[in-house]
C-alpha positions as CSV (number, residue, x, y, z in Angstrom):
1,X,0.0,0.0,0.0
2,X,1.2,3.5,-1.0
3,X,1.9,6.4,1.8
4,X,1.0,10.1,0.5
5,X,3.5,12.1,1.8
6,X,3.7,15.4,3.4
7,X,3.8,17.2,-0.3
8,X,1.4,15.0,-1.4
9,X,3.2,12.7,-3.5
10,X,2.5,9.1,-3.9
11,X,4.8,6.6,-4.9
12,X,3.5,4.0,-7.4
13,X,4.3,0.1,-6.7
14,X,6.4,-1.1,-8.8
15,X,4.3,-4.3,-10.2
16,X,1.7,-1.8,-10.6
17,X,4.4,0.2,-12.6
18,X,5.6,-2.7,-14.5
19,X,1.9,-4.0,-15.2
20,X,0.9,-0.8,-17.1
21,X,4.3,0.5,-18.4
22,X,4.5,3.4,-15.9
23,X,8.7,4.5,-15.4
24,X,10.0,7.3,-14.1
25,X,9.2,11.1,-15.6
26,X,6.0,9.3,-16.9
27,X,2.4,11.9,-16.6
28,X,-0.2,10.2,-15.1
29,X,-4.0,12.0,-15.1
30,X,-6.0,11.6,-11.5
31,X,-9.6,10.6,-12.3
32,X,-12.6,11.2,-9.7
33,X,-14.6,8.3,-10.1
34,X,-17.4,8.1,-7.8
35,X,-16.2,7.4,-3.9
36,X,-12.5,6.6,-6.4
37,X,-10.0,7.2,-7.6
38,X,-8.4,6.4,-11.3
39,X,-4.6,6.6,-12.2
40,X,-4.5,6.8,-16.0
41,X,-0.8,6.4,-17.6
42,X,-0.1,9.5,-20.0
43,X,-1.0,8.1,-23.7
44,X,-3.9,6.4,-22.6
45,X,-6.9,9.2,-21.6
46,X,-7.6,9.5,-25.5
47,X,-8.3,5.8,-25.2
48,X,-9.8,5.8,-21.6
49,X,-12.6,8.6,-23.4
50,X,-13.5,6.0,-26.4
51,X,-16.8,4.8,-25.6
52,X,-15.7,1.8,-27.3
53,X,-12.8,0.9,-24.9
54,X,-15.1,1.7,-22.2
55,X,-17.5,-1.0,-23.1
56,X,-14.9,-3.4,-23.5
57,X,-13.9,-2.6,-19.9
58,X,-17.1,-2.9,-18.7
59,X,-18.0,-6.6,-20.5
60,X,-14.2,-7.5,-18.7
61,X,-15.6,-6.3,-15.4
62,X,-19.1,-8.2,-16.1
63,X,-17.3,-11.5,-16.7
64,X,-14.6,-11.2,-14.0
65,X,-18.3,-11.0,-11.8
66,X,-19.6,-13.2,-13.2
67,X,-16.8,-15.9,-12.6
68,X,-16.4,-14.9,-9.0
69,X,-20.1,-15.5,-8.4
70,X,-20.1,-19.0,-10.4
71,X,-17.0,-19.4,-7.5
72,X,-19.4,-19.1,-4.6
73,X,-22.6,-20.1,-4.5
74,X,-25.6,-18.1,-2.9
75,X,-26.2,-19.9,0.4
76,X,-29.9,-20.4,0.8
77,X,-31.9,-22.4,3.4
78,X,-33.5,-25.2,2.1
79,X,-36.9,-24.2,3.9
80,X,-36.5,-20.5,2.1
81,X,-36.9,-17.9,4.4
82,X,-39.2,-19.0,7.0
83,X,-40.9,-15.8,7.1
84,X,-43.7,-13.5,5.2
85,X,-43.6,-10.0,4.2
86,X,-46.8,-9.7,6.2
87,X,-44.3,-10.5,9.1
88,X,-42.9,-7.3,9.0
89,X,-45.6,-5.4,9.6
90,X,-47.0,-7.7,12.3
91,X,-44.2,-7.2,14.2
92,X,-44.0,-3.5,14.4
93,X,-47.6,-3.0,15.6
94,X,-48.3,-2.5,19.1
95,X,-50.0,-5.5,21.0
């Protein structure tokens, strides 16, 4: 895990580095994305705006979902849930 420092500097890890061809003097672009953040080598925003590179980033995404759900199968009693939505609001009423 990466430390900001007290100029604000962060330093990348260096599989990260190697993975995406990152080396020193390199630009990067900081993304706000949602509650995140994205790091985007310099070269690469042209392609990061292609709405054609962004679908094939989401259908990755989708699949590597997909596979980690086929991994773990939803765990559901075999008497379901045991309980109605009428439940609920019996419940909360006053007696």
């Amino acid at each position: 895990m990466a430390k900001v420092t007290s100029k604000l500097q962060v330093t990348v890890p260096k599989a990260i580095a190697t993975q995406y061809g990152i080396r020193p003097g390199d630009e990067i672009e900081w993304v706000p994305a949602g509650d995140a953040i994205r790091v985007i080598p310099a070269g690469r925003q042209a392609r990061a705006a292609d709405p054609q590179w962004k679908l094939k980033l989401f259908d990755a995404a989708t699949e590597r979902q997909r596979v980690r759900q086929s991994k773990s199968p939803r765990r559901r009693a075999r008497g379901g849930r045991r309980w109605k939505r009428e439940d609920l609001y019996d419940r909360a009423r006053p007696r």
